[in-house]
N, C-alpha and C positions, 0 to 999 in steps of 0.2 A: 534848267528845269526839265524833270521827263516831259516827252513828247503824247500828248494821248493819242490812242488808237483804239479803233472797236475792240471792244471784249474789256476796257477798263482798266485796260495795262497801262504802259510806256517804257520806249527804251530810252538808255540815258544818254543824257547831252554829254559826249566826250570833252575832256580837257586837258589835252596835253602841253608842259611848259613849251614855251617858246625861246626858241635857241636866243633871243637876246630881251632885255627886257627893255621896251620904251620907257624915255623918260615920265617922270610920273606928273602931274598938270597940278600947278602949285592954286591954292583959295586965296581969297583976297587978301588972308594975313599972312600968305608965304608961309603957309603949311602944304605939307603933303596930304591927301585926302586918306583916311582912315582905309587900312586893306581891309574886304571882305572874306570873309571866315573861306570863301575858295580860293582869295591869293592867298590866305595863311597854309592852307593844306598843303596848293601846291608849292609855296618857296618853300617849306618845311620837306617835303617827302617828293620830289622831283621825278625820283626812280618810279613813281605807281601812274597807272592811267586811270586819273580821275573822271568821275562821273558825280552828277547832282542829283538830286528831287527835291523838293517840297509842294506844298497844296500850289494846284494848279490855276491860274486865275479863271475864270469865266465870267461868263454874261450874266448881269444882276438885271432881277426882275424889277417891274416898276414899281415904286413905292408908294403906300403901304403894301407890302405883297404876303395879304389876308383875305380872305372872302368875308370882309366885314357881313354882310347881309345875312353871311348864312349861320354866323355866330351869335349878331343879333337878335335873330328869330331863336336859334335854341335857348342861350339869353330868358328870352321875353316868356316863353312856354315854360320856362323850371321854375319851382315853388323855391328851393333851396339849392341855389347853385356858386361855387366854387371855383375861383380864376386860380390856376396854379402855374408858377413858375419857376427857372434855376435859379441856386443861389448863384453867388458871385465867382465862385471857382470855373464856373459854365461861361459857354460863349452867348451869347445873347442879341438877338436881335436888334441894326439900333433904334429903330422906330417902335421894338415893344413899349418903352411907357405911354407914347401918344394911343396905340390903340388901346393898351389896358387900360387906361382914363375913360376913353369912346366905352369901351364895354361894361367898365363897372359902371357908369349913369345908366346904362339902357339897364344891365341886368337887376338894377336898385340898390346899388352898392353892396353886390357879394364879400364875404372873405375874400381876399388878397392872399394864399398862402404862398411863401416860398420855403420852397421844397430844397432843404439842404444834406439829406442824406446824415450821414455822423460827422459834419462839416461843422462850424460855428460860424453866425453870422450876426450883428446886434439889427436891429429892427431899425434903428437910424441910419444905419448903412445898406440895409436893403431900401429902406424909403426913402433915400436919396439918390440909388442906383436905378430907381424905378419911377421919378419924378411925381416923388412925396405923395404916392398913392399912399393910406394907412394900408400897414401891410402885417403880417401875423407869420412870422417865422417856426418853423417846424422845429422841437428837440427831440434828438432818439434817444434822450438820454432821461424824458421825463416819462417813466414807467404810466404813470395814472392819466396822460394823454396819449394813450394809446388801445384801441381795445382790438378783439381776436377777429381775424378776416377770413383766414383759413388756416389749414396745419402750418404749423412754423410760420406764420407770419398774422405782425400785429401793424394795424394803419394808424395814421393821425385819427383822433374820433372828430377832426373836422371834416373831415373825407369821407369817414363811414356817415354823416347825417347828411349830406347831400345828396341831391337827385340827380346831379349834374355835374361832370367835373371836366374844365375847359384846361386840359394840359399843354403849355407849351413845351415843346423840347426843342435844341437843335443834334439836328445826326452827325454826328462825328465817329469814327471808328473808336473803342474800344475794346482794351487791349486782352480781356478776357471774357464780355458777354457779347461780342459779338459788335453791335452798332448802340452807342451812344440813342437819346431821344424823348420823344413825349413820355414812350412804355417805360422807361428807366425813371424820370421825373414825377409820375403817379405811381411807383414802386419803390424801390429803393430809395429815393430820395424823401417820402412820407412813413418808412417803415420803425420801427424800434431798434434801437442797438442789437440786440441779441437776434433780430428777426434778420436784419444786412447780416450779420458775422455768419448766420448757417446759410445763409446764399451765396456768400463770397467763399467759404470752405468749398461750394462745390468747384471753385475755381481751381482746385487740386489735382483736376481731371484733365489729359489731354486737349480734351476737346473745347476743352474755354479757350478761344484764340480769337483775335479779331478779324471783324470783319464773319466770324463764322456763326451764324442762328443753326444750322440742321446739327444735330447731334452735341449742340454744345447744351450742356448740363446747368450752365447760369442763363442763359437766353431761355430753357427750358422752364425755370423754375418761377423766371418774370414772368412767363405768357400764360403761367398756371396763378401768378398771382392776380394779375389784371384780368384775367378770362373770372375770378372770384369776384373782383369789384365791377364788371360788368352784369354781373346777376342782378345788383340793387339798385342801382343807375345807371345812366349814361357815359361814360367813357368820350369826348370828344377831342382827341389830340388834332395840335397844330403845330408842324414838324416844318424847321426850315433846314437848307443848308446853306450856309454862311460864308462872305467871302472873309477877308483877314479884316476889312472894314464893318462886318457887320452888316452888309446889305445880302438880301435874300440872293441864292445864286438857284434855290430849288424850291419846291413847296408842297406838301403832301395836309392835305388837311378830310377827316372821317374817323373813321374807327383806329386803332392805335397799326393793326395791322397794314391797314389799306395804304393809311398813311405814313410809315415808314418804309413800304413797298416802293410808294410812287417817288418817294426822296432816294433811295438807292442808289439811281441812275446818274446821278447828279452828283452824289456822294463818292460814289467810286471814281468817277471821272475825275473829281477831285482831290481825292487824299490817297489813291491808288495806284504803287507804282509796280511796275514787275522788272526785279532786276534782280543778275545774280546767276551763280553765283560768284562773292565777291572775295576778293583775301581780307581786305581791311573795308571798316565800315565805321563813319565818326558818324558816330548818332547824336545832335546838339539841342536839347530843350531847352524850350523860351518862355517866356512869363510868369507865369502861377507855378507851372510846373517844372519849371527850372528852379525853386527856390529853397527845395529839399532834396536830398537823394531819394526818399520815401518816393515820391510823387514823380521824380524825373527819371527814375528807372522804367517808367511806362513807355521810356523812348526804346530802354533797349528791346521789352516786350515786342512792339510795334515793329522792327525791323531785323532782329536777331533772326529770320531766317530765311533773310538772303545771304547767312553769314556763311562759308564754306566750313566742314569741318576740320578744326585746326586754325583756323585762322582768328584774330582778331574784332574784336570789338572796342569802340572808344565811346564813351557817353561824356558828352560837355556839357557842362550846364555852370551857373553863377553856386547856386546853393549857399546862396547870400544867409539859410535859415537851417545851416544843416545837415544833419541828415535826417531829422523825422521822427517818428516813434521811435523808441529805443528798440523796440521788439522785435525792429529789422534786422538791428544789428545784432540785436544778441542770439538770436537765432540762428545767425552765420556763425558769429563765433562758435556757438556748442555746435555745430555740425558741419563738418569740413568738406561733407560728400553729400552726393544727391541721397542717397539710402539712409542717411541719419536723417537729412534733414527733411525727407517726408514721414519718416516715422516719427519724430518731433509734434509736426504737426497733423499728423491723423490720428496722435494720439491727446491730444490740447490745444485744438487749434485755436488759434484768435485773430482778431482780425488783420489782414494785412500778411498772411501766415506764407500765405502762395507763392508771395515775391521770391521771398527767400528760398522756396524749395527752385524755382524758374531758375533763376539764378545759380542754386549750383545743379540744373537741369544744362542749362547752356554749357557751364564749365564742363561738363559730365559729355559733350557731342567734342572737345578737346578748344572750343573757344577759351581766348584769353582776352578775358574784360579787362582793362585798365578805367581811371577815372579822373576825367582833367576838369581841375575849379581851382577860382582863383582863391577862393573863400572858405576851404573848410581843410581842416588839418588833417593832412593823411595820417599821422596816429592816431587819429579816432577810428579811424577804416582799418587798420592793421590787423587787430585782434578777429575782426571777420572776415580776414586773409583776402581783404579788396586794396590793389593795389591804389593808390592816388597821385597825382602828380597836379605840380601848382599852374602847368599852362597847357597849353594844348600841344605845341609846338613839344617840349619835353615830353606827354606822352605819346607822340607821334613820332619821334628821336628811339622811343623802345620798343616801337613795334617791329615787327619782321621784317628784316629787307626784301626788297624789290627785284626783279620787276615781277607786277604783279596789278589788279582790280581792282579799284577801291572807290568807294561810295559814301559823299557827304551828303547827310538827311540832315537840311538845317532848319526842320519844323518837326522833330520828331514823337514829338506828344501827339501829335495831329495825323502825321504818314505814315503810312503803312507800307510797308516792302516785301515785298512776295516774292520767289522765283518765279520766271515765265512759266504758263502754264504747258503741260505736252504739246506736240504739234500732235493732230488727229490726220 
């Protein structure tokens, strides 16, 4: 795992093979123990000097780590107030249902919404994931549940009648508005279909990168929508950062700003590596977003550029479901080069448009993405001139020879991989 150091970086844990290999320590049923995804890299590609990352562990706060008091009192003071939280695609606190139970009795049993963005979720799977609070799931897809908040953008009208809206998010890097959170949770996640699609077109702009708010153009367009819902109510977000169990490891609770300010520190410590640059980079996504290529491309996002140019990219994932929207794919195939395929989508964009221009953006700096799953038939990938391969070991067999850099990210929905910054 990278090592942290002030400023939020980390260099990487080196791993070179070992001129012999010890015997392997047999389980009780005289098997060998399963290798982990770094003995497969390196018994597969011997010649590269490996290096790791993933989210960094740290120190979890005590639990519940809420300012219960201070939310009870806002609570107690709203005439009409609103518990909101992620759906299931989101990481989540695990102690949120115990406090949202605490909160909805004190505040008289507000709405429950959960905020799923253009996600799907059934209401019995949110009320079971949230310990059978009655809860009220959000659709962007129901026109006449939604009314005008500002230009281009329309909210839940369960949002707009509130005086008070208690947003949980947790911060995680995202890989085109910048940081994951509450501000994302009370926007995007409550808005309308057509309202997300012309906030995610601005994602067409350089400057949507993770981890980046100044000058990024979808971070800009959230703070101009929550800075609207703050006119007619109160805005209260409650921001954790999460360790892989779910326990608080940061906690920023106030205004949406304040409070994903004071989670930053904690954030970047955590999902922030600085390494690079590298020849080969296996970017491996894990759970939800490992289960489509739509969704697990967020790995390449997130680390493509600590990638050298010229060199290599590998994204692992299961994609037990896929590839995703077809519109991914069909948009690579009609456009072979970065110049088609933004003029595609700047001239009909829809949602999800960006990936595919990103994508042949990387191709276009002279990287060569391959994609290793065990589950999806690389003739589906063909026609959008993505190569696939059915193991990892195979496409780590086609990469470039050695010797050479290389970098396994085996959280890569979640880490982030930067170059080192300048030495000043």
């Amino acid at each position: 795992m990278l090592h942290h150091h002030p400023g939020g970086g980390g260099r990487g844990e080196r791993h070179r093979a070992p001129p012999r290999r010890p015997p392997r320590r047999r389980g009780a049923a005289g098997r060998a123990p399963a290798l982990t995804l770094l003995d497969r890299v390196r018994a597969a590609r011997p010649d590269l000097d490996w290096e790791t990352a993933r989210p960094r562990a740290l120190p979890a706060l005590r639990s519940p780590a809420v300012p219960l008091k201070t939310l009870r009192r806002a609570l107690r003071r709203a005439a009409r107030p609103v518990l909101l939280v992620n759906d299931g695609a989101r990481t989540l606190p695990r102690d949120l249902p115990w406090v949202l139970a605490e909160l909805w009795e004190v505040g008289g049993r507000p709405p429950v919404v959960v905020a799923t963005g253009t996600h799907r979720e059934s209401e019995a799977a949110a009320r079971d994931r949230l310990g059978g609070l009655p809860v009220e799931v959000h659709d962007a897809d129901a026109t006449r549940a939604h009314v005008a908040l500002a230009p281009g953008a329309r909210i839940d009208r369960r949002l707009a009648r509130a005086d008070l809206i208690v947003a949980f998010g947790s911060v995680e890097p995202h890989y085109f508005a910048g940081w994951g959170g509450a501000h994302k949770t009370a926007t995007v996640g409550v808005l309308d279909r057509a309202s997300i699609e012309r906030n995610h077109r601005l994602a067409l702009d350089d400057g949507a990168r993770p981890l980046a708010c100044k000058g990024n153009p979808v971070f800009d367009d959230l703070a101009r929508i929550a800075a609207a819902i703050e006119e007619d109510r109160r805005l209260l977000a409650v921001n954790h950062v999460l360790d892989d169990d779910g326990r608080a490891v940061g906690l920023g609770v106030g205004t949406w700003r304040g409070s994903l300010r004071r989670c930053e520190a904690a954030a970047r410590a955590r999902f922030l590596h600085r390494v690079g640059p590298v020849d080969l980079l296996v970017a491996h996504a894990t759970g939800p977003l490992g289960r489509t290529l739509y969704q697990a491309d967020k790995g390449i996002k997130n680390t493509e550029a600590a990638v050298r140019p010229g060199g290599c990219l590998i994204l692992s994932a299961d994609l037990s479901d896929g590839a995703g929207p077809p519109r991914f794919l069909d948009l690579l195939a009609r456009a072979p080069d970065l110049a088609t395929a933004r003029a595609a989508a700047q001239a009909e964009y829809r949602l999800g448009d960006h990936k595919a221009v990103r994508w042949r953006a990387l191709e276009a700096r002279g990287v060569r993405v391959l994609v290793a799953s065990p589950r999806i038939d690389p003739a589906l990938l063909e026609p959008a001139g993505i190569e696939a391969f059915a193991s990892l070991e195979d496409a780590l067999a086609e990469a470039p020879p050695g010797p050479g850099r290389a970098l396994l990210v085996s959280d890569a929905g979640r880490s982030v991989v930067l170059p080192p910054e300048p030495a000043t």
